[in-house]
N, C-alpha and C positions, 0 to 999 in steps of 0.2 A: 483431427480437424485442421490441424496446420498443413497451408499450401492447399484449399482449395477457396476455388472463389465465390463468397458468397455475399451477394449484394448486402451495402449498409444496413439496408431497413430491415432485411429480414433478417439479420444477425439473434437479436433479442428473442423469437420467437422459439429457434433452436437450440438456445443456451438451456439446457437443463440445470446448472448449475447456480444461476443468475451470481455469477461470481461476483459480479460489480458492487454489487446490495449486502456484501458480507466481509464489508469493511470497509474503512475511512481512511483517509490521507492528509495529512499536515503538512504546508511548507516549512521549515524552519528555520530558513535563512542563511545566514554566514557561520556554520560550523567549523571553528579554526583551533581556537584557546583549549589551554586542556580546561579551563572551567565549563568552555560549553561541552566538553566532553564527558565532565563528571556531572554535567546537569542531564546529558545524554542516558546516562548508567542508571540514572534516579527511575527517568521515566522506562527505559527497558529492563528495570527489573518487577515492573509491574505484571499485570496475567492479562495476555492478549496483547501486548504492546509491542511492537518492534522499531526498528530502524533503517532507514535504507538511503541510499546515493546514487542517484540516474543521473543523466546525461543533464539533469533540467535542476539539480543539487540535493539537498539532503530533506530528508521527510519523514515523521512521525506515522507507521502504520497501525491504525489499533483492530482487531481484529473481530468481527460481530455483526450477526445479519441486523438486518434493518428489521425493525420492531413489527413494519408494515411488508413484510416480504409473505406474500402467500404460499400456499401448497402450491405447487408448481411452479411457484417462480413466479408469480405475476402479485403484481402491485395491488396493496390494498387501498391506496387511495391516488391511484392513476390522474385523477380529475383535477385533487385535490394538494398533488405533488410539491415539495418545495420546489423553489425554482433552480437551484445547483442539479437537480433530477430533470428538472426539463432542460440544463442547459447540456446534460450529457452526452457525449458527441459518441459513436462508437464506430468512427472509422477506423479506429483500430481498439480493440478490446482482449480481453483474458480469451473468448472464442479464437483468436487468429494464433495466441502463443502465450504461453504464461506472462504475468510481468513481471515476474523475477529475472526471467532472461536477458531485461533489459538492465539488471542492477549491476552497478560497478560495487558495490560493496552491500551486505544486507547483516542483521545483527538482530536473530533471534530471542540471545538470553543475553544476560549480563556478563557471562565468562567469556562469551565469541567480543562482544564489543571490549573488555578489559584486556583480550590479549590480542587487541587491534591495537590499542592504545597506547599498554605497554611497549606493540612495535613503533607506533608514530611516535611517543615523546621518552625516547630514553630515559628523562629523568621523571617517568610516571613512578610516583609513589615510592621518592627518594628526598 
């Protein structure tokens, strides 16, 4: 699907996948201390939780269609949508290119994040 051009509005109708609807995102701010990195480890040792670092800083991804995600991908309450759903813009979406591709760093389980960590603070767990 990547590298062809398909207008914004009809993006959604072609997405088989409705990748957008199968899963959430958290900012969470200034990740520096190793506390906020052991508060990091808490949450991604959880089921469906990960971690990730874009260009825009670090984010909580939990991973889980939306309750209201129909058979084919289409909304169960369309009409009736929050409004972070009506505010969803997808001039660029998971249809143009994964959004992993965009991560400077992603952290599946708790081992991949602790030997991040280990490499950032030498004195992890000393």
């Amino acid at each position: 699907m990547a590298g062809r051009s398909i207008p914004v509005e009809n993006k959604c109708s072609r997405c088989l996948g409705s990748t957008c609807c199968t899963y959430t995102t958290e900012a969470l701010g200034s990740i520096r201390s190793k506390a906020d990195f052991d508060h990091l480890l808490w949450q991604v040792s959880h089921e469906h939780v990960e971690v990730y670092k874009d260009d825009d800083g670090w984010f909580l991804l939990i991973r889980g269609s939306c309750e209201h995600l129909g058979d084919g991908g289409a909304c169960g309450i369309y009409a009736d949508r929050p409004q972070v759903c009506r505010d969803y813009d997808n001039d660029w979406c998971e249809f143009d290119a994964p959004a992993e591709a965009h991560f400077t760093y992603h952290f599946a389980s708790y081992q991949s994040l602790l030997d991040y960590c280990r490499k950032r603070f030498k004195t992890w767990g000393k």
